[in-house]
Structure formats: structure tokens, C-alpha cells
Steps between C-alpha positions, in 0.01 A plus 500: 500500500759786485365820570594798334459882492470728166697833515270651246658822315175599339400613846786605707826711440869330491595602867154414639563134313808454614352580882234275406734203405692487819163514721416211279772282616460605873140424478605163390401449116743260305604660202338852339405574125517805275332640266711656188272773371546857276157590591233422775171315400253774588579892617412452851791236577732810357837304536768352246870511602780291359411130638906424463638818687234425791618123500871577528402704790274217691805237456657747715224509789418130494701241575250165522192549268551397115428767250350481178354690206134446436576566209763605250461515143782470332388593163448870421577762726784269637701265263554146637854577497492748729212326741770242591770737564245700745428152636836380552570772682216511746509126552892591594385772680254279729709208550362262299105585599379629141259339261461658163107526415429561121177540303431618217390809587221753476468793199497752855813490552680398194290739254747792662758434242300549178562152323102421531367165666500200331249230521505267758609212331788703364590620853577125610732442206687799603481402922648135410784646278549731799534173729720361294716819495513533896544136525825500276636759704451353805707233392805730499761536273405731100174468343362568174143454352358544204100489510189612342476761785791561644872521390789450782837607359859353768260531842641378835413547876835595669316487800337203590331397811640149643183386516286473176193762466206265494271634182118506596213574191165610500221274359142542441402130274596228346676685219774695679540183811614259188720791375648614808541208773782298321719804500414690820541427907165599617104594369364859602143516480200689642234267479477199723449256215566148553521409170839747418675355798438115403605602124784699611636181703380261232751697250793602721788262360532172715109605619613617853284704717622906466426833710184651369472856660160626496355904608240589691351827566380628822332779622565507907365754741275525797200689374416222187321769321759745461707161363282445258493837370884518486473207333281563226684896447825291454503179409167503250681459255593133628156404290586490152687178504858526341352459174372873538810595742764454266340696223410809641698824459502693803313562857283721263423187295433255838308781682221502180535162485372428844258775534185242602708251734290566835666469789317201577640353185861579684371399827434171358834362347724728764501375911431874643501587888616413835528123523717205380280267400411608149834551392620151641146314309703709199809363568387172539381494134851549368608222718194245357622612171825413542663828562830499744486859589305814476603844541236757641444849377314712789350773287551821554852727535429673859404114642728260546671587844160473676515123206815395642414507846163330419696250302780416784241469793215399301523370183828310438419296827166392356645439220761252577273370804 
């Protein structure tokens, strides 16, 4: 398996991310993810910057590692139009290492510019006119569109990358894999479900086996009980399912929300403290389900140097051992 890391902005600022990316490659993680967020899940993570300003920035301080967003969506706050000019230029901008992660999205983020949320069946209508839109204009030359969504009016790229951005979308069931896997390079998903990846493959056109790019949170640190407490102050929210996640309004909303999750509750679905092992018996049930790669999110802001060196001595070996 390919082993990523997850530059997470919901709990770091754009130049400690951008510090974080290029430890990432030294410590020897193949490619890094990013979150594209207005707001941070709960209070205590306290970070959002731009995802796309701090991404320009890390194809600057990397050179090997492939980048990717984790994800984008290119619905609301963003028009699909401009998503593939952003990632055009980023994918230029890293020499051909970008893959475009979409979803469709959580009410969060996208609530910020007053339009409400709609439902979630709705929400994939409007992500797979999206995909059509930032396909089209990958292909080069003037687009137009004319959908139930979305209208594009004489679009073109005048920069693209020579090498294609590969298009990765997020997928929770059967629903969204039958929508989404003729049409897209890669799955996203953060459950290591069998069942997705088999129907994913199953429906890609001409049945081929895909990249399936899983997530995995961690909670590393020495004393195991301060780990889990980090854990459950930050990443509690982790819980609801996406179901819940994509509905709620604010770190207001997902603090009430999660007001009775014990951290025993996070201790139990998160690998917390000082040794490998847990997180590679988590890894290893992406890889029996199927999954190709899996990005890890140490939790917590002020951690991740003390991660990365863990993860270069440590983990990564046992990993790939």
C-alpha cells in the first residue's frame, strides 16, 4: 500500500502546513492530502486557511510526494469552473503530481455563502454536473454547459498541465459508487468497506482495478492517555458518521452534537499512543478491503514534528516491512 500523510487545515495554520508538508516528504510518505475547509469541525482545532493558497505553496517545498485535496467541493462556495482552473494550475505548479479530490461536500463549509443546503440526493446531482464541467475543461480547447445546476458560458483552461489532472470522488454506498466510478479516476472513502471497493471496480468502464484512497486517523504520542484525551477534545466529532457530518452547521452544532462520546468511545475507533502496531492492524483493514492507499491524520496542530519522526523511524518501516 501507498502511504500517505494529511496536511489537515482545521488544525494547523498555512505556514505551519506548508512546514508540515515538506517534513512529510523527508520522512518518507508518498503523496500528502488536504483538507479544503471555511471552518474547523469543533473550536478547539481553531484553524481554516485557504486549502489552495497553502497548496501552491507546498508544490514549491516538495519535489517527490503527490499532492491531493481530500476534498474539494466544487459546488457552492467554489463553482466547478473555477475548481479546475485552481487545479490546473497547481497540478502545473507540481509537475504533474496533483489529484483533484471532490465530494460533495458538507453544509460547514458551504453554508458560508447563504444559498442554504440542499438535500443529499440533490447535492450529487449538482457534484456529477460539476464532474462533467471540470472534465470538459480538462479536455482543452472552449466549453459551454447548460445544466440543471450549473451554467458554463465560452470557458477554457489557457493553462494546462501536460499531464492530465487525475479526478478522485468521495463515496460512502452503493448509490454514489454507481454514479461516480464511470466518470472519475479514483474512490475516496473513510470506511474500510469491502463492498464499495469491489462495486467501484465492478462499475469502472472495461471493469479494471482503480486507486481507492482511504483515511485514517491517529492519535500518536508517548504518554497514551494524554493521546486519548487529545483525541477525543479534537477529533470527537469523527462519531457521527457522514450522515450527521455533512449536515451540521458549525463547530457549535458538532460540539452539542457530541457532548456524550466518552473518550473511550474515541479510544476505541482511533489507534492512540506510542506504538505502531495499532495503526498498521488499521491499515491493514483498508488493504483487506481493497483500498490502495491511506493517508494518516495525526491529530492535533502542535504534534506532528514529534509524528513525523515517529513515522520515518518507526512507523513507515513497519509499515512497508
Amino acid at each position: 500500500m501507498r502511504i500517505g500523510y494529511t496536511l489537515m487545515t482545521e488544525q494547523a495554520g498555512p505556514n505551519d502546513l506548508v512546514r508540515y508538508a515538506a517534513g512529510a516528504e523527508r520522512a518518507g510518505f508518498d503523496f500528502e492530502v488536504m483538507s479544503d475547509h471555511y471552518s474547523p469541525w469543533l473550536d478547539e482545532q481553531g484553524h481554516a486557511p485557504y486549502a489552495w493558497a497553502v497548496l501552491g505553496a507546498v508544490t514549491q517545498v516538495t519535489e517527490r510526494a503527490e499532492l491531493m485535496t481530500y476534498v474539494t467541493c466544487p459546488t457552492m462556495r467554489y463553482h466547478p469552473a473555477v475548481v479546475a482552473q485552481k487545479a490546473a494550475t497547481v497540478q502545473a505548479l507540481s509537475g504533474g503530481r496533483f489529484t483533484l479530490g471532490l465530494g460533495a461536500g458538507e453544509n460547514l463549509n458551504e453554508h458560508v455563502i447563504g444559498r442554504g443546503w440542499p438535500p443529499a440526493n440533490v447535492r450529487h446531482e449538482m457534484l456529477s454536473e460539476a464532474v462533467q464541467i471540470i472534465s470538459g475543461l480538462f479536455d482543452g480547447g472552449y466549453f459551454d454547459y447548460d445544466g440543471k445546476h450549473f451554467r458554463v458560458d465560452s470557458a477554457k483552461l489557457w493553462d494546462l498541465p501536460e499531464k492530465r489532472t487525475p479526478i478522485g470522488v468521495a463515496v460512502s454506498g452503493s448509490q454514489s459508487v454507481r454514479r461516480f466510478a464511470p466518470v472519475a479516476d479514483a474512490m475516496i472513502a473513510v470506511e474500510p468497506k469491502a463492498e464499495l471497493s469491489q462495486e467501484w471496480d465492478a462499475t469502472k468502464l472495461g471493469g479494471a482495478p482503480s486507486r481507492k484512497i482511504g483515511q485514517l486517523p491517529v492519535s500518536w504520542g508517548n504518554d497514551r492517555d494524554a493521546a486519548v484525551k487529545r483525541a477525543h477534545e479534537q477529533f470527537r466529532w469523527f462519531a457521527g458518521g457522514w450522515k450527521v457530518n455533512a449536515e451540521l452547521p458549525g463547530p457549535a452544532g458538532f460540539a452539542g452534537a457530541t457532548q456524550f462520546v466518552r473518550e473511550d468511545d474515541v479510544a476505541g475507533s482511533i489507534p492512540c499512543g506510542p506504538d505502531a502496531e495499532p495503526i498498521a492492524e488499521a491499515v491493514r483493514e483498508f488493504e483487506k478491503a481493497g483500498f490502495t492507499d491511506v493517508a494518516l491524520v495525526q491529530i492535533g496542530g502542535d504534534q506532528q514534528e514529534g509524528f513525523l519522526d515517529f513515522a520515518e523511524k518507526e512507523l513507515l518501516p513497519a509499515l512497508r516491512g
